[in-house]
C-alpha positions in Angstrom: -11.1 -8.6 -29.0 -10.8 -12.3 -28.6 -12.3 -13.7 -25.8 -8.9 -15.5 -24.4 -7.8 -11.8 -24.6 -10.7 -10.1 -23.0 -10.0 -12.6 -20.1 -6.5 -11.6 -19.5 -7.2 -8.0 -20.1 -10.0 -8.0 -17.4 -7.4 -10.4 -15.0 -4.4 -8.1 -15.8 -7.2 -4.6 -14.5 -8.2 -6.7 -11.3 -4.4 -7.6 -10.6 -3.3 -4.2 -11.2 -5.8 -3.1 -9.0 -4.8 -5.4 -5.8 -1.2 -4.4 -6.3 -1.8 -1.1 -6.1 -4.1 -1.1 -3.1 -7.4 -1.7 -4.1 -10.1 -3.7 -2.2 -10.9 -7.2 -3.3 -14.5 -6.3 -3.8 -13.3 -3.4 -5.9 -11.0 -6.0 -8.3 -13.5 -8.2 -8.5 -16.4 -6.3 -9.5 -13.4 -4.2 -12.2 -12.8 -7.8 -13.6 -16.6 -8.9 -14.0 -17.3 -5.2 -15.3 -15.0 -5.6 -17.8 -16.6 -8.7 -18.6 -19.9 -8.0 -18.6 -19.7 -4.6 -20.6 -18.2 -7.2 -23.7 -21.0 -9.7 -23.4 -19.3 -12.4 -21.1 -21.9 -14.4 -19.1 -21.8 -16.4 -16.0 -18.9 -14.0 -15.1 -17.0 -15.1 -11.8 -14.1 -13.9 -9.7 -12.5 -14.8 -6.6 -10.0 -12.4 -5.5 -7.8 -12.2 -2.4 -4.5 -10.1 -1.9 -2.1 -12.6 -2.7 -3.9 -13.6 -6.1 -7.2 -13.8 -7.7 -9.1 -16.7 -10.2 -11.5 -15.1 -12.7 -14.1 -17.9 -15.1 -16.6 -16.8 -17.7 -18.6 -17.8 -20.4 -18.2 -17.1 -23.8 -20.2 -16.6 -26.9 -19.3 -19.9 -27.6 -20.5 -21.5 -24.6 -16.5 -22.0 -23.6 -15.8 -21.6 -20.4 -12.1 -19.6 -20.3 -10.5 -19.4 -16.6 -7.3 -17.6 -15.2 -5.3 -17.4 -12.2 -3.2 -14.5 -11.2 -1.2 -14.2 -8.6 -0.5 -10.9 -6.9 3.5 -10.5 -6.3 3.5 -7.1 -5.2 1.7 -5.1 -3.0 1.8 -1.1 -2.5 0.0 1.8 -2.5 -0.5 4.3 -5.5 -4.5 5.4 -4.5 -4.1 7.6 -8.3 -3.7 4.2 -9.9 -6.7 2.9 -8.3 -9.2 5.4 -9.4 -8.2 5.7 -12.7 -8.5 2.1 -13.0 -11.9 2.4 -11.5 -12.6 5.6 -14.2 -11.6 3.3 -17.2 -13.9 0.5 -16.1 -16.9 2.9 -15.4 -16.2 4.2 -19.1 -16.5 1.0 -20.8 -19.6 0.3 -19.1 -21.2 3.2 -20.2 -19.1 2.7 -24.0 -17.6 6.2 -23.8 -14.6 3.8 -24.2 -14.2 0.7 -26.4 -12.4 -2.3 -25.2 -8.9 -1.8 -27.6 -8.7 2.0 -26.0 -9.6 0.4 -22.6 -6.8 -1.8 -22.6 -4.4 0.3 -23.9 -5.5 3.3 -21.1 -4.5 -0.1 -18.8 -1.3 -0.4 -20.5 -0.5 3.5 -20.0 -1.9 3.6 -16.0 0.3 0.8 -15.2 3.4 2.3 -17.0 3.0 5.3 -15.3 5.6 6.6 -12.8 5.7 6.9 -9.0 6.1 10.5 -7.7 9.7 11.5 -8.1 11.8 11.1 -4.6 11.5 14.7 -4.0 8.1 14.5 -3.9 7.7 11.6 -1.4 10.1 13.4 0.5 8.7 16.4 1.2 5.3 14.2 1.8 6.9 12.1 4.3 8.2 15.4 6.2 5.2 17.2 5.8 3.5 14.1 7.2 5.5 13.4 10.4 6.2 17.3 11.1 2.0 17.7 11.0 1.8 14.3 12.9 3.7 16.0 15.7 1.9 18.9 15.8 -1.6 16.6 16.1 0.1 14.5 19.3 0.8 18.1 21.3 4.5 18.4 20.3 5.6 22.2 19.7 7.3 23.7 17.0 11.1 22.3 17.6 9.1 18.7 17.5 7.4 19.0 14.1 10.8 20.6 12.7 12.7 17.2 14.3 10.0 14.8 12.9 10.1 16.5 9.3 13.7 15.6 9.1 13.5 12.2 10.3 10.6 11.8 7.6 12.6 12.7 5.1 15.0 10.0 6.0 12.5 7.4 6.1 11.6 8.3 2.7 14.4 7.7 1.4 15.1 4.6 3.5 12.3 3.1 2.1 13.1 4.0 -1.4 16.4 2.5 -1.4 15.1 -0.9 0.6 12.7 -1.0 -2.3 15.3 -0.9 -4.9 16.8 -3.6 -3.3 14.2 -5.8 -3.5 14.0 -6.6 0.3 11.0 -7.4 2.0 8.5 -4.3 3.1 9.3 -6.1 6.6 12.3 -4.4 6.9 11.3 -0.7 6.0 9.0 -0.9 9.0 11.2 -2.9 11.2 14.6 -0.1 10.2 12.1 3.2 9.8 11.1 2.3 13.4 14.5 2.1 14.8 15.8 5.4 12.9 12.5 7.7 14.3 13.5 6.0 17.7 17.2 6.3 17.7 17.0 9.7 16.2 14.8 11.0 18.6 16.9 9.6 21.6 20.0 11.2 20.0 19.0 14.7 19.5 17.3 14.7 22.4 21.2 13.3 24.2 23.0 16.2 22.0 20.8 18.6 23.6 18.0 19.2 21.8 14.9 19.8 23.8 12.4 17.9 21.9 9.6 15.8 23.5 11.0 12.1 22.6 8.0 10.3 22.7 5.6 13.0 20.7 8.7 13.0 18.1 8.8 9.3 17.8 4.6 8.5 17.7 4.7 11.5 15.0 7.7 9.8 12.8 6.2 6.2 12.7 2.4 7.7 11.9 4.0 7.6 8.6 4.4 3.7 8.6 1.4 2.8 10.4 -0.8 0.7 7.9 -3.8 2.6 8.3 -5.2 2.0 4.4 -4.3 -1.7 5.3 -6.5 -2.3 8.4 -9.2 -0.5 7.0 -8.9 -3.1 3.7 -9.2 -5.7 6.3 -12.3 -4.4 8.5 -13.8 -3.5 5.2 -13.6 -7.4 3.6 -14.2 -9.2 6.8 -17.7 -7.5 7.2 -18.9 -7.6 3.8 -17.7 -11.6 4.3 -14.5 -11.7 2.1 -13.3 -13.6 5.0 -9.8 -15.0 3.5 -8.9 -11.7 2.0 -10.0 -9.9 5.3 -7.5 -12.2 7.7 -4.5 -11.9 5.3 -5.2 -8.5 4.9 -5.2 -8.5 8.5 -2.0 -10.1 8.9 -0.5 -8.5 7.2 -1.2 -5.0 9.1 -0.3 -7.1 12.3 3.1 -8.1 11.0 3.7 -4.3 10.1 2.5 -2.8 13.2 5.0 -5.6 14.8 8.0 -4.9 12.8 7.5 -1.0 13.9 7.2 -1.5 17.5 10.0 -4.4 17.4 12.2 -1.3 15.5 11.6 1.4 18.2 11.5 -1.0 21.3 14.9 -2.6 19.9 16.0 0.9 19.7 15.1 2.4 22.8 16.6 -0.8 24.7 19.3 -1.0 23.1 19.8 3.0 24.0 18.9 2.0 27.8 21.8 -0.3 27.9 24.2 1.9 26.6 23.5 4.5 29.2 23.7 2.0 32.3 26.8 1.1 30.1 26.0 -2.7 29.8 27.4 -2.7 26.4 
């Protein structure tokens, strides 16, 4: 493999790696790992979630350099430790670079669970949630269905394109309104227990944990936009419910 090529497959493994929820440590020591294992010297990377640089040395005495920039972010943890697998194998050549980058090429092709999959996740999630926070059986039953619309309300923002904003910001709303209505039609579910269980599902636990996790080993910049961005998410989820549960207050005093 060239080494213009070994660059961009190493940049391509430490972008695939921050887009689907990796650490920046972790895509940064997958790029120089990739590097190193071939030979490259003087290997460095500076990676943050919204894009990473990546220099090294070749043979030559060249220096080759790359930016990336990281357009997507998600969460597919599978993804991640295969990644993590293939690099790990080409260190310890049970895998040669060509096979490496094609196993790349095959891990980032590969398919998100299918819908009914995430579904039943997201139910199994919010109806457990529930059960965690005290709330009996009627509760977890409640928060199972209104995970299963969540999961699909995010699938179908995501198709549109729209901002992950919005999937917290509308998935807090629907567990609040929901609750609130069953509860109206007569359903004698705990409100509150139903609602903290639903939104457990859109928390950004992974994310805050990124961010605690860079700002003390000193990846300050990626640890404050990692940060951030958790904030931004908790917000949209509280803005959702609380916008839901006002609005639900004025329609009962009737000032709508």
């Amino acid at each position: 493999m060239q080494a213009e090529d070994l660059l961009l497959f190493a940049a391509d493994a430490a972008r695939a790696m921050l887009e689907n929820g990796g650490e920046t440590y972790r895509a940064e020591d997958v790029a120089m790992g990739i590097l190193a294992s071939q030979g490259g010297m003087e290997a460095e990377c500076f990676a943050t979630s919204t894009g990473l640089m990546l220099s090294f040395v070749g043979a030559d005495g060249q220096v080759r350099s790359v930016v990336r920039r990281i357009k997507k972010r998600g969460m597919n943890l599978e993804r991640v430790s295969r990644i993590d697998r293939m690099v790990r194998d080409l260190a310890a050549d049970k895998l040669g670079i060509d096979e490496a980058s094609k196993e790349l090429d095959v891990i980032e092709r590969s398919k998100d669970r299918p819908l009914a999959v995430k579904a039943l996740a997201s139910a199994a999630g919010a109806g457990f949630f529930t059960l965690l926070f005290g709330g009996i059986a009627l509760d977890a039953a409640a928060a199972a269905c209104m995970g299963v619309l969540i999961s699909l309300l995010a699938v179908g923002i995501t198709r549109l394109h729209l901002p992950d904003f919005l999937i917290s910001l509308a998935g807090g709303a629907l567990a609040a309104g929901a609750s609130l209505g069953l509860h109206a039609y007569g359903l004698p579910i705990d409100v509150n227990i139903v609602v903290i269980g639903v939104i457990m599902l859109l928390v950004p636990g992974v994310a805050i944990t990124n961010a605690i996790r860079d700002t003390i080993a000193g990846d300050l910049v990626a640890g404050l936009a990692r940060g951030a961005d958790a904030f931004l998410t908790a917000a949209a989820i509280s803005a959702g419910a609380g916008g839901a549960f006002t609005l639900w207050q004025l329609l009962q005093k009737g000032g709508l």
